[in-house]
C-alpha positions in Angstrom: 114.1 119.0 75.7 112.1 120.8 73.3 111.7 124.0 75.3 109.0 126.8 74.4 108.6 129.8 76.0 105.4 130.9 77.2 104.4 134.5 76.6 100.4 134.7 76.6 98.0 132.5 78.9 94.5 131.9 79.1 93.2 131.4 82.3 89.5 130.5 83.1 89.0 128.6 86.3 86.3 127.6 88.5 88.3 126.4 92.1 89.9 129.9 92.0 91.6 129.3 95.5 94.8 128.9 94.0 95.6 131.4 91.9 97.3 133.2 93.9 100.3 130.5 93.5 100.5 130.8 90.1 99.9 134.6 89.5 103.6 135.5 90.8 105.3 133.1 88.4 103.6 134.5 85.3 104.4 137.7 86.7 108.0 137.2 87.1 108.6 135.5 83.6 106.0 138.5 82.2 103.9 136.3 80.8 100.9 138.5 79.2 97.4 137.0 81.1 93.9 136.8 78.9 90.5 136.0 81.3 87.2 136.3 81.4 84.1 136.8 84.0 84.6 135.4 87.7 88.4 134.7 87.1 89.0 138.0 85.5 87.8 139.4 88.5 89.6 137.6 90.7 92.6 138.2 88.9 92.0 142.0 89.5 91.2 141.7 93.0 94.8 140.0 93.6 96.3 142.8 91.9 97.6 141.6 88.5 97.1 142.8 85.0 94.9 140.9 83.1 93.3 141.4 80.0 89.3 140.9 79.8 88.7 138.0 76.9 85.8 140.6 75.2 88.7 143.3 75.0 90.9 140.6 73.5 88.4 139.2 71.1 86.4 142.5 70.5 83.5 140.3 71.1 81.1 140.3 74.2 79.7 137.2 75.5 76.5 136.7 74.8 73.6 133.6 75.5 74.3 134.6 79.0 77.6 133.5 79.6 77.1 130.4 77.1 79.5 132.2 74.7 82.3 133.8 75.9 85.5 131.8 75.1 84.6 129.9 71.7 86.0 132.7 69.3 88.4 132.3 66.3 91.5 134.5 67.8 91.5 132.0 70.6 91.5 128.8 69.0 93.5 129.7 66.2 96.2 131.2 69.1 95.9 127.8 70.7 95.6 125.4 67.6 98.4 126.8 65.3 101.4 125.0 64.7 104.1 127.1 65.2 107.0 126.0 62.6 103.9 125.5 59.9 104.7 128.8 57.3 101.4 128.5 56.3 99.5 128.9 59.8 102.2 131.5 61.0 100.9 133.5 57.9 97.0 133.3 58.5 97.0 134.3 62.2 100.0 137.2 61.4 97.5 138.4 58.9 94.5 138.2 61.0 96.0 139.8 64.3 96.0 136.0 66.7 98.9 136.3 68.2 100.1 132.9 69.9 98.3 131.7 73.3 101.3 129.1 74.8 99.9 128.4 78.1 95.9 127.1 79.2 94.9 127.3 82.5 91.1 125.7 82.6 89.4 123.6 85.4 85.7 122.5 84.7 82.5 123.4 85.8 82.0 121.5 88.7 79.0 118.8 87.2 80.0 116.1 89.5 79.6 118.3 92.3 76.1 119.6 91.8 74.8 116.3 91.0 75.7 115.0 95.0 74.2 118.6 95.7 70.9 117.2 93.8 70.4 120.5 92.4 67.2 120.6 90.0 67.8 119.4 86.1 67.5 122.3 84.3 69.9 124.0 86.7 72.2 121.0 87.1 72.3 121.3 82.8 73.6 124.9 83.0 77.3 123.2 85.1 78.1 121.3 81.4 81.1 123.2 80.4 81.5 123.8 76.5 84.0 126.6 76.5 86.2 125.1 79.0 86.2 121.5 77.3 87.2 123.0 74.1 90.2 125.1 75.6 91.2 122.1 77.5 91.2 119.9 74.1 92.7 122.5 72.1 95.6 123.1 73.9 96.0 119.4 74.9 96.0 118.4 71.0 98.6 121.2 69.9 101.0 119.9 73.1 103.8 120.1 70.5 103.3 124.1 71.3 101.4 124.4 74.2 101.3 123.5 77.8 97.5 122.9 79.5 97.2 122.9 83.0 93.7 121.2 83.7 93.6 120.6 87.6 94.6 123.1 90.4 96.7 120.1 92.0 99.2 120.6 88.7 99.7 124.4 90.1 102.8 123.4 92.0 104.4 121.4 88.8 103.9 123.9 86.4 105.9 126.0 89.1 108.4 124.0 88.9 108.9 123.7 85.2 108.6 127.2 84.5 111.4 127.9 87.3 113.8 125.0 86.3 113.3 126.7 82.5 113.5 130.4 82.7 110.2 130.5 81.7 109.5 127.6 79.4 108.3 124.4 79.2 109.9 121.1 78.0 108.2 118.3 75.7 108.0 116.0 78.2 106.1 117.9 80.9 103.7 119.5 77.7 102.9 115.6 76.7 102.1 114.2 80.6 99.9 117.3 81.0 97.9 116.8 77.2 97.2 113.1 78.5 96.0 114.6 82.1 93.8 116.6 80.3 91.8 114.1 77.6 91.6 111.7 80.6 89.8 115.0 82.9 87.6 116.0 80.2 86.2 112.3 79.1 85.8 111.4 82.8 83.7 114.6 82.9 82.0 113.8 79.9 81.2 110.5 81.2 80.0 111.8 84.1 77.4 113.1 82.2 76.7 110.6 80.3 76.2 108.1 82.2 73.5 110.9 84.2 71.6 111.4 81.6 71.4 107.5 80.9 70.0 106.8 84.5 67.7 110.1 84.3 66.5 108.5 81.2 66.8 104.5 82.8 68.7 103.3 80.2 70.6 100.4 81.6 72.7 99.5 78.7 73.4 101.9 76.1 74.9 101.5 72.9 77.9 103.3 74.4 78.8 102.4 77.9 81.6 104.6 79.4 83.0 103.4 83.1 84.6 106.5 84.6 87.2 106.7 87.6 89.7 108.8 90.0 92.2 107.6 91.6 92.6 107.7 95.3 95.1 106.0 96.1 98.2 103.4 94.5 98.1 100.1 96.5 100.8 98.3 98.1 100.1 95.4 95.7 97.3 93.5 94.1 96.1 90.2 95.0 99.6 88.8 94.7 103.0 91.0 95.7 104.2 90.7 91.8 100.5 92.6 90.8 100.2 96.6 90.8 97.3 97.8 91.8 95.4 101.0 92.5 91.9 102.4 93.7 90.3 103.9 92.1 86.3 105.7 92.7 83.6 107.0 90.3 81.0 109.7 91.1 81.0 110.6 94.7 82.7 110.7 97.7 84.7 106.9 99.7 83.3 108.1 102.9 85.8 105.9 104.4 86.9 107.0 108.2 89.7 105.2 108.8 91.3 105.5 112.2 94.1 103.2 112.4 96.4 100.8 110.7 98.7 100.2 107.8 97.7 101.1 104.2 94.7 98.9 103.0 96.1 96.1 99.9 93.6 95.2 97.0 92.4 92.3 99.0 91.5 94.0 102.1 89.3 96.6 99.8 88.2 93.3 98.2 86.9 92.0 101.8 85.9 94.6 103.1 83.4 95.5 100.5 81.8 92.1 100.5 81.8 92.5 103.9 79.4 95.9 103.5 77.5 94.0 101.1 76.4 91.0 103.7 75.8 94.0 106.4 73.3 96.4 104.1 71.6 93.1 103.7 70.0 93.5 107.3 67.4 95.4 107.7 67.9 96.5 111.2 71.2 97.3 113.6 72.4 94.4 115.0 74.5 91.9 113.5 78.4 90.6 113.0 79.7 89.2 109.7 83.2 87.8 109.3 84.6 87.8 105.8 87.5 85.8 104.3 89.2 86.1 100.9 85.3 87.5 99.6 82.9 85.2 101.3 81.3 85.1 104.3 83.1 82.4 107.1 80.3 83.4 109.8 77.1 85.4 110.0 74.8 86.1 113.0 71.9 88.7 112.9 71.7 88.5 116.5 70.9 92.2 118.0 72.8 91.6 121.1 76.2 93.2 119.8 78.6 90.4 122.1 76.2 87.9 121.6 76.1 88.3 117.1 79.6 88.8 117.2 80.5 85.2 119.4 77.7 83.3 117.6 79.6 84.7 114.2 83.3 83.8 114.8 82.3 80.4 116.2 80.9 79.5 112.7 84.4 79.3 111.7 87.3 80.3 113.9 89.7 78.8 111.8 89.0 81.0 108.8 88.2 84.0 110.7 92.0 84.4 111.5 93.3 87.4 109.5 90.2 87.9 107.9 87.8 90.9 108.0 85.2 91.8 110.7 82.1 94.0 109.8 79.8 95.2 112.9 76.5 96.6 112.4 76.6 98.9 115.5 78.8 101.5 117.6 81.5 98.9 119.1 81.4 99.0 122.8 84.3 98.0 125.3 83.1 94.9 125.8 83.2 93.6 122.5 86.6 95.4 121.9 88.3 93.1 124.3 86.9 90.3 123.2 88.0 91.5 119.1 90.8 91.7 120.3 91.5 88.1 121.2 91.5 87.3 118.0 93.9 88.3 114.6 91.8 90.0 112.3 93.1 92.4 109.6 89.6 94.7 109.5 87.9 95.7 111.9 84.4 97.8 110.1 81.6 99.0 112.3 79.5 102.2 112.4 81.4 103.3 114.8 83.6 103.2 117.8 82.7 104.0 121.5 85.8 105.9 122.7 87.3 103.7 125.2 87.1 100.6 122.5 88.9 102.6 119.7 91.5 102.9 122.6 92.2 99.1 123.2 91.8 98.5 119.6 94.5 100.9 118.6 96.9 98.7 121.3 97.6 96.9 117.6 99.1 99.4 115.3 98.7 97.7 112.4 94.7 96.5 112.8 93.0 98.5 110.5 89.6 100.3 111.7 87.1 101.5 109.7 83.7 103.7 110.5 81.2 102.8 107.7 78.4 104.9 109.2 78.5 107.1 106.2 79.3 104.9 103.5 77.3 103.4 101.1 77.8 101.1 98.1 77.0 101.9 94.7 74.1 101.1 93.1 75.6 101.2 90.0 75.5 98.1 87.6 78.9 95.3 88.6 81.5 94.5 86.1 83.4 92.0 84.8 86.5 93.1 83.0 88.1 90.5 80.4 91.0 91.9 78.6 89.5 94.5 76.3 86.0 93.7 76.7 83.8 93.7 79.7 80.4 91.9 81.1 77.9 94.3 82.8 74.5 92.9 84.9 72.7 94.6 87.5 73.1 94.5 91.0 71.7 91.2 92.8 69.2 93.8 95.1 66.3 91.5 95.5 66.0 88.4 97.3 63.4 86.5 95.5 60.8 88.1 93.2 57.8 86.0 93.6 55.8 84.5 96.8 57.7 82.0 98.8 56.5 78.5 97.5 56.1 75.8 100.6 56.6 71.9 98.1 56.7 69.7 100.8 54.0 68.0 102.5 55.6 69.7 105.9 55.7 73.0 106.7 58.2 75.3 108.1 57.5 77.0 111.5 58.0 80.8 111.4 61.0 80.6 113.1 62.0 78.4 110.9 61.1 80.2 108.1 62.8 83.4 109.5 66.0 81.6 109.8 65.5 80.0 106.0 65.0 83.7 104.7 68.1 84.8 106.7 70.3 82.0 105.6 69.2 82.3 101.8 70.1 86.0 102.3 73.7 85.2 103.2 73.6 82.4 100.3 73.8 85.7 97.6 77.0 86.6 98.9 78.6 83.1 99.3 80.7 82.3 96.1 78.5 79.6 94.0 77.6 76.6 94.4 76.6 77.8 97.9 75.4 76.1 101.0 74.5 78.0 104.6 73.3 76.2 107.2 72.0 78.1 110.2 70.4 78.3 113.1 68.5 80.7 115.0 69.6 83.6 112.7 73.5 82.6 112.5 75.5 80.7 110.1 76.7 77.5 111.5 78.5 76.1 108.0 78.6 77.7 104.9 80.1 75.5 101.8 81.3 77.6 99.3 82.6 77.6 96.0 82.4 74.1 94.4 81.8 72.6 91.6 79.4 70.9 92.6 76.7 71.4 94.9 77.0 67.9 96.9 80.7 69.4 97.9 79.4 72.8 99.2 76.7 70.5 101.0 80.1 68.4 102.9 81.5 70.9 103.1 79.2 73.4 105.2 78.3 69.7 107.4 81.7 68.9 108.2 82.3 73.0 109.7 78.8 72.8 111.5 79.7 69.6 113.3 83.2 71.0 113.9 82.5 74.0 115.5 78.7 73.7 116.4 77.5 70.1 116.7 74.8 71.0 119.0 73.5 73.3 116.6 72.9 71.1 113.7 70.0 69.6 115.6 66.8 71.4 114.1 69.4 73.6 112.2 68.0 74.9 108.2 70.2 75.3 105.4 70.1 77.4 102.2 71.1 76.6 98.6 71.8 79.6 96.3 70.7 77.1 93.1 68.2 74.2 93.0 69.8 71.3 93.5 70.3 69.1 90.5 70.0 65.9 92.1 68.5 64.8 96.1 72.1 64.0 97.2 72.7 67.0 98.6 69.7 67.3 100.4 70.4 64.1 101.3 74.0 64.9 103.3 72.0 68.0 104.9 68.8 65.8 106.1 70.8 63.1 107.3 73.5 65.7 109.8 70.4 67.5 111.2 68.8 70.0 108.9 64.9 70.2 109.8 64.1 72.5 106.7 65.6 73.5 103.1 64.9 76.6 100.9 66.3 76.9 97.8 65.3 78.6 93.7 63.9 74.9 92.6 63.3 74.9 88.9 65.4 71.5 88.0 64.3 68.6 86.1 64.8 66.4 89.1 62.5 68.3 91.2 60.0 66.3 91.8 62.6 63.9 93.5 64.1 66.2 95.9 60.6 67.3 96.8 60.1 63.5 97.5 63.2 63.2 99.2 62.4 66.1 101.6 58.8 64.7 101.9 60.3 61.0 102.9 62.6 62.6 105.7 59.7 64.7 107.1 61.3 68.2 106.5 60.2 71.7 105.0 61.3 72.5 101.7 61.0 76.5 100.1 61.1 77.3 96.7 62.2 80.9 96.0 62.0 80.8 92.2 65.0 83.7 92.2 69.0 82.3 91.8 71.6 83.7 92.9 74.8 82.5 91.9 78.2 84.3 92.6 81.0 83.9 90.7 
């Protein structure tokens, strides 16, 4: 097992809530205690005997507070290696007795950058003394144990109990890889800060950094682990019922938020299946949306996820209810809904009303390299551009600018046909855009034939050839919007001109992949 026996600690801590676990245990296996400013205090207060770092080191800190740790009968305590004749010599000559044991939690950065505290403030919570313990001791695990979180409190408990006051090699090495993954998470942290302070979007050095909330049943199949897993900032998940989300419910359910943060306004019902949008109403009456929404696509909805973009009322509980979804996300639940809604044990509710979805850059991991872009956050970046010879009524052209909206979350080549602000057929996915274009006609005249008189339709890329406008004209649609920018434009335009419709050019793709 390797055992060593601890007989000096460093402890330096800023979540000093704790300590008061540990401090009997070093106590008991008289383990000698070396700290330094708040801790040392605390220490004190909680009646233990302690050593002051300055009366250790015979050196006050100085560069108020900046130096107060980073002195040569620490390290060399911490970084000696103990059956070296060599180092046992240098530090027995120079009085640095052995330091087996580092308790050190960081400056809380992440923290005071939510609290939005001002920068030269906010560059004061970079911890140097505490990084360098934490590395020192983790490098040396062969000798030393380092204890980097308070959560490990309990562990190192049982260790030192099941030891008579040592440590084995196997608990020294899971706690040195604990601590390099804490201190370059916090390092990136900061990094990645002082890139966005300074807008640089893609540095020479791109670190991605992550905590893990929780292990997952499974991934997108039951053979796949899977885990989640959260960078800077809190879930803000309230969930109130259900089993344990899987990787493909966290999957929906954030596209879902996506298609729902689109809308400018409460009011609105989007049903998600395996990533893309099966039906979309931005209807602001909340039973109206919601039916308008599911009769896009019924079929798909089943077992899918359900985001509503207001407080759920009774009404539309019961009627939820009808139906097997998986999800259920709203901001909010009116109590007497949340009550028939939890009739299902296993439906899992969700209040979004204080969540929000990062704005950091997406990316595409692909073995050991990964793609970074930008969020898509804009729907098109120049004037709306009316090519055809008709033009589209405003409601028309309210319902083409809410249809092309959805098109950014419908997995390319997309197609959304729609009427009066709800989705009707949406074609996704294809590999070519005449399929997506069948494919959204043959659900609109499924579920919604009525509605494909007069109806619009969206296409998230031009369209390479007029076939697909084609299927769309001839099944109803009255008007088209789409990027343009093919070499065939001029005969789509013509196309659209022959049949008497509207056609919109956006100038601004949007594929999804």
């Amino acid at each position: 097992m390797n055992l060593k026996k601890i007989k000096r600690a460093i402890i330096s801590v800023s979540n000093k809530s704790n300590l008061n676990l540990i401090l009997p245990i070093l106590k008991k296996y008289k383990i000698e205690i070396i700290s330094s400013g708040g801790t040392f205090k605390k220490i004190q207060s909680l009646k233990y005997k302690c050593i002051e770092i300055s009366d250790y080191t015979e050196f006050k800190a100085m560069l108020d507070g900046r130096i107060k740790t980073l002195h040569p009968k620490i390290y060399a305590g911490i970084l000696n290696i103990r059956k070296n004749p060599k180092h046992h010599k240098e530090i027995k000559n120079l009085n640095m007795p052995n330091i087996d044991l580092v308790i050190v939690d960081l400056y809380p950065f992440e923290k005071k950058i939510k609290d939005k505290i001002k920068f030269k403030k906010l560059i004061e919570y970079i911890d140097i003394g505490g990084s360098t313990l934490i590395r020192a001791a983790a490098k040396n695990y062969e000798d030393v144990t380092v204890i980097s979180t308070t959560s490990d409190y309990s562990r190192l408990i049982h260790e030192l109990k099941n030891n008579n006051g040592a440590t084995s090699i196997k608990f020294r090495e899971l706690m040195s890889a604990k601590a390099f993954s804490i201190t370059a998470y916090y390092d990136s942290i900061i990094s990645n800060w002082l890139n966005e302070k300074l807008n640089i979007k893609f540095p020479e050095i791109k670190t991605i950094q992550g905590k893990l909330i929780e292990k997952l049943r499974y991934g997108e199949n039951p053979h796949q682990k899977a885990g989640l897993y959260k960078g800077v900032g809190d879930l803000n998940f309230n969930k109130l019922n259900g089993k344990h989300l899987s990787y493909n419910n966290y999957n929906d359910i954030f596209s879902a938020i996506s298609v729902i943060n689109s809308f400018k306004k409460k009011g609105g019902t989007v049903i998600i299946k395996h990533a893309n949008p099966c039906g979309v109403s931005a209807e602001k009456n909340q039973s109206l949306s919601y039916k308008k929404a599911l009769l896009c696509d019924p079929v798909s909805a089943f077992g899918g996820v359900v985001a509503i973009n207001s407080v759920i009322s009774k009404n539309l509980a019961k009627e939820l209810n009808k139906v097997f979804f998986e999800v259920i996300l709203s901001f909010g639940f009116k109590r007497d809904a949340l009550k028939i809604l939890k009739k299902r044990k296993n439906l899992i509710l969700i209040d979004i009303s204080k969540f929000n979805l990062s704005a950091e850059n997406h990316h595409l991991f692909l073995g050991n390299v990964f793609l970074t872009q930008e969020q898509d956050n804009i729907l098109f970046e120049k004037k709306l551009k009316i090519v055809t010879k008709k033009k589209p009524s405003p409601n028309q052209l309210n319902t083409l600018m809410f249809a092309f909206n959805i098109s950014k979350f419908v997995k390319s080549n997309a197609i959304v046909i729609a009427n009066n602000k709800s989705t009707i057929g949406i074609g996704a996915g294809q590999p070519n855009r005449l399929e997506s274009c069948r494919i959204a006609v043959k659900n609109a005249l499924k579920f919604s034939p009525n509605e494909m008189v007069d109806s619009v339709a969206a296409s998230d890329a031009f369209f390479p050839f007029p076939d697909g406008i084609e299927e769309l004209i001839d099944n109803g649609v009255k008007a088209i919007i789409q990027p343009g920018g093919s070499i065939n434009d001029k005969k789509v335009i013509k196309a659209a001109d022959d049949a008497g419709i509207a056609m919109v050019f956006t100038n601004t793709r949007h594929f999804k992949h």
